[in-house]
C-alpha positions as CSV (number, residue, x, y, z in Angstrom):
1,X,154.1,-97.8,232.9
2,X,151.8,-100.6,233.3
3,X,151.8,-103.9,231.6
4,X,148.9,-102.8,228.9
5,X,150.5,-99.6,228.3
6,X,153.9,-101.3,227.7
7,X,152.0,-103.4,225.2
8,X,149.9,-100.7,223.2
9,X,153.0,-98.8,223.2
10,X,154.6,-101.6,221.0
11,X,152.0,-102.1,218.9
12,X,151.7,-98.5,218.3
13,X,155.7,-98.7,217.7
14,X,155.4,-101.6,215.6
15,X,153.1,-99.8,213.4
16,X,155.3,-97.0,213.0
17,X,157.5,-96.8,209.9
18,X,161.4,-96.7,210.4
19,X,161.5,-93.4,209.2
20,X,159.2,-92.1,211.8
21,X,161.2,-94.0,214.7
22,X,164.6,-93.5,213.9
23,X,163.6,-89.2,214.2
24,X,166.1,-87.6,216.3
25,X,166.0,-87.4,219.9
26,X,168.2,-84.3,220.7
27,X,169.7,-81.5,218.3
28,X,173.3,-83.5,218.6
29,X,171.5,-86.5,216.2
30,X,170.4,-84.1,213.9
31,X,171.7,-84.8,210.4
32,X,172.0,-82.3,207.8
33,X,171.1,-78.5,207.1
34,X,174.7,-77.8,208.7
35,X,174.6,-74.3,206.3
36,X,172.2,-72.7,209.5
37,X,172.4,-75.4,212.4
38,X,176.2,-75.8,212.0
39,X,178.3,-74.6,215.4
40,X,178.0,-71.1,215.6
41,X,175.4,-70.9,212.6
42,X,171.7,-68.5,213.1
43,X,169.7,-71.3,214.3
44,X,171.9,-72.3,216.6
45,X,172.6,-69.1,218.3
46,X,169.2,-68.1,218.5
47,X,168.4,-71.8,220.0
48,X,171.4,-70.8,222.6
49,X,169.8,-67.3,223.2
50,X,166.5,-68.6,223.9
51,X,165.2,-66.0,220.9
52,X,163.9,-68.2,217.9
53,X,161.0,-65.7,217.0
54,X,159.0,-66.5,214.3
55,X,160.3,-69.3,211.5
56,X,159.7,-70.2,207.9
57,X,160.9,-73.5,207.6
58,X,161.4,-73.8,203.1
59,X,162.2,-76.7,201.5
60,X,161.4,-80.4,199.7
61,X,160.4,-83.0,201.3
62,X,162.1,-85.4,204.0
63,X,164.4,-82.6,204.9
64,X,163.5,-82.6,208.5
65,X,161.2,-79.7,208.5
66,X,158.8,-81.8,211.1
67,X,161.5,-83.4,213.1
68,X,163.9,-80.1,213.6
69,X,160.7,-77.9,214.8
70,X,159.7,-80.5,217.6
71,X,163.3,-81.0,218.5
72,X,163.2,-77.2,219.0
73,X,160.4,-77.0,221.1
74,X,162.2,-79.6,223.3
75,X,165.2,-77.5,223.3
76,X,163.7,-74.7,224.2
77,X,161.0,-76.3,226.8
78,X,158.1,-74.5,224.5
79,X,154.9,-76.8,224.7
80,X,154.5,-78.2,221.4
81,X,151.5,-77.8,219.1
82,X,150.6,-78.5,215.6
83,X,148.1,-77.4,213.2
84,X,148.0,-78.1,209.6
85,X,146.8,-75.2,206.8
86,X,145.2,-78.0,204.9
87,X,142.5,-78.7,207.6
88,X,142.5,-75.6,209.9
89,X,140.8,-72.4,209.5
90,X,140.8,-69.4,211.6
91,X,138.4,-70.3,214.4
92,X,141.1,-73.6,214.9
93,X,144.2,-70.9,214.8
94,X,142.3,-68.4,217.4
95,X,141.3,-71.3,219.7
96,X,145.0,-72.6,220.0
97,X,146.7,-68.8,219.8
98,X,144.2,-68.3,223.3
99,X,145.2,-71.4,224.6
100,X,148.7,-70.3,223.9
101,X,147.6,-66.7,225.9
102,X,146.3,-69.3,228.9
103,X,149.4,-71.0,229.1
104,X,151.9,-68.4,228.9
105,X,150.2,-66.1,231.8
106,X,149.2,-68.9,234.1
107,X,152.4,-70.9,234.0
108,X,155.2,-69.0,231.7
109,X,155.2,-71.7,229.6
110,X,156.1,-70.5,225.8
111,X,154.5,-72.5,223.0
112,X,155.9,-73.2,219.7
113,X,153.2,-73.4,216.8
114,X,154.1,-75.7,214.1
115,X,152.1,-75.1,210.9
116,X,152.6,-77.6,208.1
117,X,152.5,-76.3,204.5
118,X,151.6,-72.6,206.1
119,X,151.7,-71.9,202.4
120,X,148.0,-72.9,202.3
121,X,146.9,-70.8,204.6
122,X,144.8,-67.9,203.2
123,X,145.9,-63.9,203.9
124,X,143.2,-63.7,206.1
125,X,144.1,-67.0,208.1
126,X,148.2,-65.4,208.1
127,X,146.7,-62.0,209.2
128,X,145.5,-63.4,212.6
129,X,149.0,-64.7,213.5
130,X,150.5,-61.6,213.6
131,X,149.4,-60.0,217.1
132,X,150.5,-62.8,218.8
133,X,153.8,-63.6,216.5
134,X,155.0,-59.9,217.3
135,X,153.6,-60.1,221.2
136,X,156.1,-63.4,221.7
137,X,152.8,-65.5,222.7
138,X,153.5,-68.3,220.2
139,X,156.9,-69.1,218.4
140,X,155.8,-69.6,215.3
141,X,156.9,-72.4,213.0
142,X,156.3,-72.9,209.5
143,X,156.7,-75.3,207.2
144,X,156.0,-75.1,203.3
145,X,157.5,-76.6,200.0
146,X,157.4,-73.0,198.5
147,X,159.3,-70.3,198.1
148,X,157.9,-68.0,200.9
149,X,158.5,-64.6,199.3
150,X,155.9,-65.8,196.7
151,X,153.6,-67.8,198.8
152,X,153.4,-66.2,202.1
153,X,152.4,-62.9,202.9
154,X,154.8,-59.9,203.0
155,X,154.0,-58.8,206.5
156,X,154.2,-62.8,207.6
157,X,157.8,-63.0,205.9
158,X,159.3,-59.5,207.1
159,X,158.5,-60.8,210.8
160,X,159.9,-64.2,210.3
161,X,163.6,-65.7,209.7
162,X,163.3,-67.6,206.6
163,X,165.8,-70.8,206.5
164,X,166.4,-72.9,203.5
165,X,166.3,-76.6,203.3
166,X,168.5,-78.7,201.5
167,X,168.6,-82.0,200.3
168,X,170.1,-84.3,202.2
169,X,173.7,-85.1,200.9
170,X,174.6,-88.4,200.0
171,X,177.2,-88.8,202.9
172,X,173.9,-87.6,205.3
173,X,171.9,-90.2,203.8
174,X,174.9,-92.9,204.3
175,X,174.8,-92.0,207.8
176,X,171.3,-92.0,208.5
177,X,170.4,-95.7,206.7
178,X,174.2,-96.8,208.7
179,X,172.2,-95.8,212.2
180,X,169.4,-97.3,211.2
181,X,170.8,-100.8,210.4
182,X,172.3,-100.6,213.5
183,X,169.9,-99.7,216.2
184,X,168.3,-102.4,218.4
185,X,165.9,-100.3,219.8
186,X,164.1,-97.6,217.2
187,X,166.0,-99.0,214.3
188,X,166.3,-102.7,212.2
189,X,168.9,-103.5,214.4
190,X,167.7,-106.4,216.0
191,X,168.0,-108.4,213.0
192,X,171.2,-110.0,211.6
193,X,171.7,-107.4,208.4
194,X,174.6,-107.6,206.1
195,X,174.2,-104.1,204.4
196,X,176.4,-104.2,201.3
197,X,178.4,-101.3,200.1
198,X,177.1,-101.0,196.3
199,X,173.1,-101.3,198.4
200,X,174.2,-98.3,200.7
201,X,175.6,-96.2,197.7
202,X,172.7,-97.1,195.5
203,X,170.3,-96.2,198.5
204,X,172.1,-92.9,199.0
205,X,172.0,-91.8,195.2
206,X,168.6,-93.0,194.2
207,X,166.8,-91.6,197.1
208,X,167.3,-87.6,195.9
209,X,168.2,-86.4,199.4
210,X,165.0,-87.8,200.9
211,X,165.9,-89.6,204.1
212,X,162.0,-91.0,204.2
213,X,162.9,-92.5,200.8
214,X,166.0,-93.8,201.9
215,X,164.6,-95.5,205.0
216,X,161.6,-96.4,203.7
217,X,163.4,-99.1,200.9
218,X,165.9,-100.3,203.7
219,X,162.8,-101.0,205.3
220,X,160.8,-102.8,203.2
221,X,164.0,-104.7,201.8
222,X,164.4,-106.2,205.7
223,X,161.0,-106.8,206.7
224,X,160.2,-108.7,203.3
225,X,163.2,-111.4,203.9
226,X,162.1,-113.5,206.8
227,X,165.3,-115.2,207.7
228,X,169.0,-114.0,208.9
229,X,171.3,-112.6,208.2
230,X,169.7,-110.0,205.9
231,X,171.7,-109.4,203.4
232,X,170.9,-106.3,202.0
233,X,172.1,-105.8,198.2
234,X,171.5,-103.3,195.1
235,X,169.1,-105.2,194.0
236,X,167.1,-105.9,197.0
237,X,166.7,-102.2,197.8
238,X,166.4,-100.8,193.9
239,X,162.9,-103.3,194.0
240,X,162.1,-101.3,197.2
241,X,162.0,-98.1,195.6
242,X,159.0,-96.7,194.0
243,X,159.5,-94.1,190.5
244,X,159.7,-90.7,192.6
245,X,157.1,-88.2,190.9
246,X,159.4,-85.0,189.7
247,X,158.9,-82.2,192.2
248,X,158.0,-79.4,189.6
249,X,155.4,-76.6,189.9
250,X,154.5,-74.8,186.7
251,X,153.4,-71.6,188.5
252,X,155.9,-71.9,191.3
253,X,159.4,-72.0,192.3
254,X,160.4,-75.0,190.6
255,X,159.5,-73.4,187.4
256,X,161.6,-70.4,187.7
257,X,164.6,-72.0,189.4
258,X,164.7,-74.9,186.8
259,X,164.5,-72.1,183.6
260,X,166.6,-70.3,185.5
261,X,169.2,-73.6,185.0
262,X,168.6,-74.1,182.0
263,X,169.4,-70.6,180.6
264,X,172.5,-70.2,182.5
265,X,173.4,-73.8,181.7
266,X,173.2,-73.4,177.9
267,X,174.9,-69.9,178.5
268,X,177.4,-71.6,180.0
269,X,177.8,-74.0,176.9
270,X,177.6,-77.1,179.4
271,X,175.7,-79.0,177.0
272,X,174.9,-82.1,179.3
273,X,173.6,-80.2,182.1
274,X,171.2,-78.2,179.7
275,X,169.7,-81.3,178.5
276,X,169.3,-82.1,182.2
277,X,167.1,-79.7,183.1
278,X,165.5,-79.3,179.9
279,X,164.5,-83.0,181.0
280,X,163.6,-82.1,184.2
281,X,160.9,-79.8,183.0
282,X,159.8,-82.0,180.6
283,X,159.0,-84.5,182.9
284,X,157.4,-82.0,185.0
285,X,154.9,-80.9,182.3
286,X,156.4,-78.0,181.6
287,X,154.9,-76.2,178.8
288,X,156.9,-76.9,175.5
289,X,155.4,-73.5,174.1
290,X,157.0,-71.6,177.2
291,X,160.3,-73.7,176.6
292,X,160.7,-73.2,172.8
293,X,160.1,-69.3,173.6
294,X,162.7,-69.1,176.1
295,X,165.3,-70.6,173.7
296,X,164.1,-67.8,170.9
297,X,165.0,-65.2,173.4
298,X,168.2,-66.9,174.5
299,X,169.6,-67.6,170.5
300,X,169.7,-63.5,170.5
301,X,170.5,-62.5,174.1
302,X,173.4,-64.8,174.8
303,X,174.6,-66.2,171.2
304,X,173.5,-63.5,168.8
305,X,176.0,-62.5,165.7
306,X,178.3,-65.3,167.2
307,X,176.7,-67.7,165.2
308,X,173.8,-66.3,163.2
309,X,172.0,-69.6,162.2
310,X,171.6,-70.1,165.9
311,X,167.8,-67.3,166.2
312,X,166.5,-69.2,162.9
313,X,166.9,-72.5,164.3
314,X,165.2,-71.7,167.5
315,X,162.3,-69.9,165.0
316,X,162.2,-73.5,163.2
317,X,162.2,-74.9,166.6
318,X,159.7,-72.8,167.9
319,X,157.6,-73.5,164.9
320,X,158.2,-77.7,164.6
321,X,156.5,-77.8,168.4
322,X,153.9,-76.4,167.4
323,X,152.3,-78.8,164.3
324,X,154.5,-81.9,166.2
325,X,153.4,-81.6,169.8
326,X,154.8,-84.2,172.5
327,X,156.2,-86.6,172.8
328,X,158.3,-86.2,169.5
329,X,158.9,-82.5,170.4
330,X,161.3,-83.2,172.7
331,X,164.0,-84.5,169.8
332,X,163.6,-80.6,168.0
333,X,164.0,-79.4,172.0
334,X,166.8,-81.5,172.9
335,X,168.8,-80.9,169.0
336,X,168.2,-77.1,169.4
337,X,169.4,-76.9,173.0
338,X,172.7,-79.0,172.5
339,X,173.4,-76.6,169.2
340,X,172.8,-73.4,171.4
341,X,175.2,-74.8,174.7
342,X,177.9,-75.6,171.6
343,X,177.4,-72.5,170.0
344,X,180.1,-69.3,170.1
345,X,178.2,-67.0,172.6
346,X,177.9,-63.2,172.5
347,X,175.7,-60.5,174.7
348,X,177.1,-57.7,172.5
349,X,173.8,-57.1,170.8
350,X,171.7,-57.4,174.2
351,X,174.6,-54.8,176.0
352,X,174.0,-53.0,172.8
353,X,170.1,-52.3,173.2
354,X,170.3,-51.6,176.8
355,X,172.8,-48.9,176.7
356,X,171.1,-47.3,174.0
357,X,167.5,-47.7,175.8
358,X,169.3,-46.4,179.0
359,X,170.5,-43.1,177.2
360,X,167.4,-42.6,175.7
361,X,165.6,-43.3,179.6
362,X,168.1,-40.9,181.0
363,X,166.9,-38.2,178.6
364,X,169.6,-38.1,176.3
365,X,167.1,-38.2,173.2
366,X,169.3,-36.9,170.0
367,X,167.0,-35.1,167.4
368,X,166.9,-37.1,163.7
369,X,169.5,-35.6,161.7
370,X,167.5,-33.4,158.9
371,X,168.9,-35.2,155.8
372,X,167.6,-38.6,157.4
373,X,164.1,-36.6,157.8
374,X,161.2,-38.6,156.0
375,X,160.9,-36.1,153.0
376,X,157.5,-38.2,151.5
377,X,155.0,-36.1,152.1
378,X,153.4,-32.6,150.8
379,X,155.5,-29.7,151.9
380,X,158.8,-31.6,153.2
381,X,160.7,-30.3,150.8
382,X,160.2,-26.8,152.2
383,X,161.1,-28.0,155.9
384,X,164.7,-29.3,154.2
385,X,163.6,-32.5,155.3
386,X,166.2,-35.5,152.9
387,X,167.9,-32.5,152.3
388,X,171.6,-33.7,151.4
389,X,170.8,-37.4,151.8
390,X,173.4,-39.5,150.3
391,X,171.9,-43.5,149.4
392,X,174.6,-46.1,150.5
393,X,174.2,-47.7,147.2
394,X,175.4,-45.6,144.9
395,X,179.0,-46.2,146.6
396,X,181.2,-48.9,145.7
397,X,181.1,-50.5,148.9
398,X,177.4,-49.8,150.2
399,X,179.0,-47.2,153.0
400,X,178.4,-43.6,152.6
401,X,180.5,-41.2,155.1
402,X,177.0,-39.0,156.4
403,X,175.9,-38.3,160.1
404,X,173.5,-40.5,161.3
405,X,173.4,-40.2,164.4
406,X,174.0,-36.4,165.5
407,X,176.8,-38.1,168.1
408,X,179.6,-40.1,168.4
409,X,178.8,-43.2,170.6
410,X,179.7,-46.8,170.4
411,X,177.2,-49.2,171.3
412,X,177.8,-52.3,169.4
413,X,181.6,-53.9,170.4
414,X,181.5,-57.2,168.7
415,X,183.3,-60.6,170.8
416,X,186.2,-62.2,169.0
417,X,184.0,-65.4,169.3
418,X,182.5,-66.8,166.0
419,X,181.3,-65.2,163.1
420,X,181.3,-61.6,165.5
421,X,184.8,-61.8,164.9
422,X,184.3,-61.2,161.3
423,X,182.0,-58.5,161.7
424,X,184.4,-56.9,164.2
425,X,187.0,-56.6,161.8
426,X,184.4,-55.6,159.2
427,X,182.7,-52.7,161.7
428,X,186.5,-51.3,162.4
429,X,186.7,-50.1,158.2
430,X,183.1,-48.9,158.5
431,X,183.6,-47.3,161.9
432,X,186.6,-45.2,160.1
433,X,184.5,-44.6,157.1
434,X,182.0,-43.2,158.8
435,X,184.1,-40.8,160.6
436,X,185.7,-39.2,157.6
437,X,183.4,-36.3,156.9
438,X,183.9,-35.5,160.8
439,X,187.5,-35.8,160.6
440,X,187.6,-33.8,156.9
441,X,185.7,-31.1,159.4
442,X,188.0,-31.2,162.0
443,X,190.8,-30.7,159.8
444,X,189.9,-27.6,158.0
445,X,188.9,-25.9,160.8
């Protein structure tokens, strides 16, 4: 390397961010994502077999998507090339697939295709990977923020392993901002820092499993104190951070994962973490229509007869975001959600239902017994329809011992939770009223 090239190659490194820089070199500095690039893990074993095949890379941001697909490449000797879905269309994916052709039969060299946020890519621009995904010409690499099952197309997914990203753990962030303090060469290292412990915990909990984040406020805490040591506290680094905008997609996977939380949150009568992510999705625009509904359905299907004010409260709910709108809404939200997580919960009426649908969709469709026959009507009397009806309150207690049914089945079994327990021990004396005229019958025969 010459002189000048020594000296753009500064400047270009000088420009870079400490994020970018402190990337890994080599698989071994890898940090995070252990669940698939662990010892022994997929990733790992198809990295040692020389057989990655095609990849969906899915996950949030600073996750090291990017970084873990060039560090394959490397490991693999595959020549590295990018394209991204935003700006490419299908004459740019043909030219680089036949370049890919070129390079494999002249020289055996492999290539790995990187495509950021492949999720943009149209069917038709996915369609033309195929041929040369299945022929092995390209190991194909994509990255995307969605959920691939919904975003990607089926016959993309079902020739691709799909691996999950997560966050970045707060010990993996410790780590990383640790390494970057202290490296002279890629790193901040060549300054005098003094990196206090309540900075590093605040840098590893603020930064949402985001390593950019993290480095990027250690960072701009440094380079804006001229003079050394640096010392590097809380407050230096909680200036360097920017509000993070809430990762939510209405029509995407954020939406259903975060409902999904919610419900089973509330279900779970962990009344904190219900407010958490009714939060979340507040903040992400969610639709407070779509929220209030949700709860409606939830006051029956998990709470039900346990506590019966619970379905008109979420009706009043329902009904108080509607003339209130945001941002006041969010008090009827948040006093309706903490009232369903503390509420006695019971499925017995939901169980109920769907056995009784799943008879009936099985074929096991009783006739309507012909004293409960509508009898209101011009010649009813002649079929026998009412015939032998007996009205429930003409008896002292409202409970008449007649068939309804034609069967004996039990689909309602109250939970000895809340007011259900009442009813349980109130349906056991109507259960046993109701079977006298059958066991009258079965005891004169």
């Amino acid at each position: 390397m010459s002189l000048f090239d020594a000296v753009e190659e500064g400047h270009r490194r000088q420009a870079q961010p400490l994020a970018y820089r402190m990337r890994p070199q080599s698989l071994d500095e890898f940090v995070g994502q252990r669940h698939f690039l662990g010892e022994g893990k997929l990733l790992e074993r198809l990295v040692k077999a020389d057989r990655l095949g095609s990849l969906v890379f899915y996950g949030p941001p600073g996750t090291g998507k990017t970084t873990l697909a060039h560090l394959l490449a490397k490991e693999t000797q595959c020549h590295y090339q990018t394209l991204s879905a935003v700006s490419s269309g299908v004459k740019e994916v043909r030219h680089v697939l036949d370049e890919a052709r070129d390079r494999l039969s002249a020289g055996g060299q492999k290539t790995l295709l990187f495509i950021d946020e492949i999720h943009r890519f149209s069917k038709a621009q996915q369609d033309v990977l195929l041929p040369d995904v299945e022929e092995g010409i390209v190991t194909l690499v994509g990255a995307t923020t969605e959920n691939p099952f919904f975003s990607l197309t089926n016959a993309l997914v079902s020739r691709s392993r799909v691996f999950q990203f997560e966050p970045l753990s707060e010990e993996e962030i410790r780590e990383l901002i640790i390494r970057a303090a202290q490296d002279p060469d890629r790193g901040l290292g060549h300054r005098e820092i003094e990196l206090k412990p309540e900075a590093l915990e605040f840098l590893a909990a603020a930064s949402d499993g985001d390593a950019r984040r993290a480095l990027g406020a250690l960072e701009i805490g440094v380079l804006s104190t001229p003079q050394d040591p640096v010392r590097v506290t809380r407050e230096m680094v909680a200036e360097s951070f920017q509000r993070k905008a809430v990762t939510y997609d209405r029509d995407g996977d954020q939406h259903y994962d975060c409902i999904s939380a919610l419900i089973k949150s509330v279900r779970g009568s962990d009344v904190d973490a219900a407010i958490y992510w009714l939060a979340r999705m507040l903040e992400g625009g969610e639709e407070v229509r779509f929220l209030a509904r949700r709860m409606v359905i939830l006051a029956s299907e998990d709470i039900g007869n346990a506590d019966p004010h619970a379905l008109p409260l979420a009706v009043a709910t329902f009904q108080a975001c509607e003339f209130v709108g945001l941002p006041e809404c969010q008090l009827n939200l948040a006093q309706l959600v903490a009232y369903l997580a503390c509420a006695p919960k019971s499925n017995a009426a939901t169980r109920a239902i769907a056995e009784a649908r799943e008879d009936i969709q099985k074929g096991r469709v009783q006739p309507v017994p012909v004293h409960l026959r509508d009898r209101h009507y011009d010649g009813a009397a002649r079929l026998g329809h009412g015939e032998g009806y007996r009205y429930a309150h003409e008896d002292s207690e409202g409970i008449v011992a007649q068939e309804y049914l034609g069967i004996e089945k039990t689909y309602y079994r109250p939970v000895p939770r809340g007011f259900e327990a009442e009813l349980a021990d109130r349906l056991t004396d109507i259960r046993q009223k109701l079977r006298e005229p059958r066991e009258s019958q079965d005891g004169s025969d």
